[in-house]
N, C-alpha and C positions, 0 to 999 in steps of 0.2 A: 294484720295491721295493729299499732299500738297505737289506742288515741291519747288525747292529750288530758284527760283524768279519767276518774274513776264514774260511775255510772252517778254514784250520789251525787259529785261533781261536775258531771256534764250535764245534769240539771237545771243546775241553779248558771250556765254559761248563757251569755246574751244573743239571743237570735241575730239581732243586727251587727256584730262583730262578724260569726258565722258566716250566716249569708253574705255580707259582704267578702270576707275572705275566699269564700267559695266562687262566686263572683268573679272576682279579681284574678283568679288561677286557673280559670277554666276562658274566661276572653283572655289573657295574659296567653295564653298554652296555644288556641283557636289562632287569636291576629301572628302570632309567630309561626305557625304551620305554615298559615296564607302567604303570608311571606317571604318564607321560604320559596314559594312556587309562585310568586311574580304579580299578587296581587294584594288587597285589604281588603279586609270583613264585609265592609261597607259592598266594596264591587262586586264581591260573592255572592249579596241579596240580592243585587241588580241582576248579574246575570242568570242567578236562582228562578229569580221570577219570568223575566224571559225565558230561559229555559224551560221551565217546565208550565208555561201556558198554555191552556186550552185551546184560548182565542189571545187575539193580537191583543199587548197592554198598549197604552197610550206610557207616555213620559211620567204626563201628569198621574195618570194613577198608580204605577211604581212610585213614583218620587213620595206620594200622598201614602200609599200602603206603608210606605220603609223608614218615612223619616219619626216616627218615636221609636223603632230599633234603637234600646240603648241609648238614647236621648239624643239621637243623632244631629236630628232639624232638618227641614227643609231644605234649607240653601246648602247645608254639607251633602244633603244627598242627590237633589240638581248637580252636585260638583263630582260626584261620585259618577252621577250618570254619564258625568261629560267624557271624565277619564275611561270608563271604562268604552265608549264610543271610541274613544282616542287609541286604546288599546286595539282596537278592532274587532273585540269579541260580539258588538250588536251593533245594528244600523239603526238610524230615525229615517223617517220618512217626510218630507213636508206637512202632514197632518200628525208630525209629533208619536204616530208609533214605533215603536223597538220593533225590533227582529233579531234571532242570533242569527251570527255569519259561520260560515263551515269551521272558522277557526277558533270562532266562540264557541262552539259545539263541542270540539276537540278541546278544548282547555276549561270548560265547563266539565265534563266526563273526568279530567285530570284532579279537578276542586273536588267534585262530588266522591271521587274514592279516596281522597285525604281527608274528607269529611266522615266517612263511613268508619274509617283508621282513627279519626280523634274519637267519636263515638265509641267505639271498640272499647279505648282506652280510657276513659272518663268512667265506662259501666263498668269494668273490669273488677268482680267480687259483689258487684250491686245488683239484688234480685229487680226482676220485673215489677214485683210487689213488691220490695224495699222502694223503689222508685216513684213507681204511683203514691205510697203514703207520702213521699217526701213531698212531692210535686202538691199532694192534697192539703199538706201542711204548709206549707208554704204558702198557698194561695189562700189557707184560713188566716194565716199573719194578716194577709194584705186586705183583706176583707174586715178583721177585725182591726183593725186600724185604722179603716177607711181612705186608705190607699186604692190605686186601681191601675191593674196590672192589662196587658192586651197581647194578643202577639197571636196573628193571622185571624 
């Protein structure tokens, strides 16, 4: 790969440019896969989390888990739970919990190996330990800055 300067020069380049460009090409790449195959990012966490729960989630604690994904909000992910209900991939119950349905099941399995395929492709040339530092440096940004970062 050829980057865009030289080492003295990738230096002094601004993190927050970066990371947002990184950002922006990796959800940009992600919401257009999903898409492809009949759903958004957003529903992917929904049926993620149903999918692979231990025990039964309620609405409310999907909705609460998922809505800072990406600065989602509440009400968009309430609306996310609806569609994807509507899709038919999970049921509520009168007491407000999810369930996947057989066909959620089968198009959950379909998500998760296009997910496995985008992953592939995002690591592609990037060590295990190239990754960890990045991941580590990153999260020293947001710490030193006093930003505050979450996710599960």
């Amino acid at each position: 790969m050829e980057y865009s300067h030289n080492d003295a020069a990738l230096i002094q380049q601004p993190i927050g440019y970066w990371s947002w460009a990184a950002f922006n090409a990796v959800v940009t790449r992600t919401r257009a896969a999903l898409a492809g195959i009949g759903t958004t990012q957003p529903q992917w966490w929904v049926l993620a989390q149903v999918a692979r729960a231990d025990t039964v989630k309620s609405r409310d604690e999907v909705a609460h888990l998922l809505e800072n994904y990406l600065d989602t909000g509440l009400e968009a992910m309430e609306r996310e739970i609806d569609r994807t209900i509507a899709q038919g991939w999970i049921n509520e119950d009168s007491e407000g919990c999810l369930s996947i349905t057989a066909e959620g099941r089968a198009f959950y399995d379909k998500a998760a190996a296009l997910q496995v395929e985008l992953w592939a492709e995002r690591h592609a040339g990037i060590s295990d330990e190239e990754y960890l530092t990045t991941l580590k440096v990153l999260q020293r940004f947001i710490h030193n800055t006093g930003g505050r970062a979450w996710h599960h």
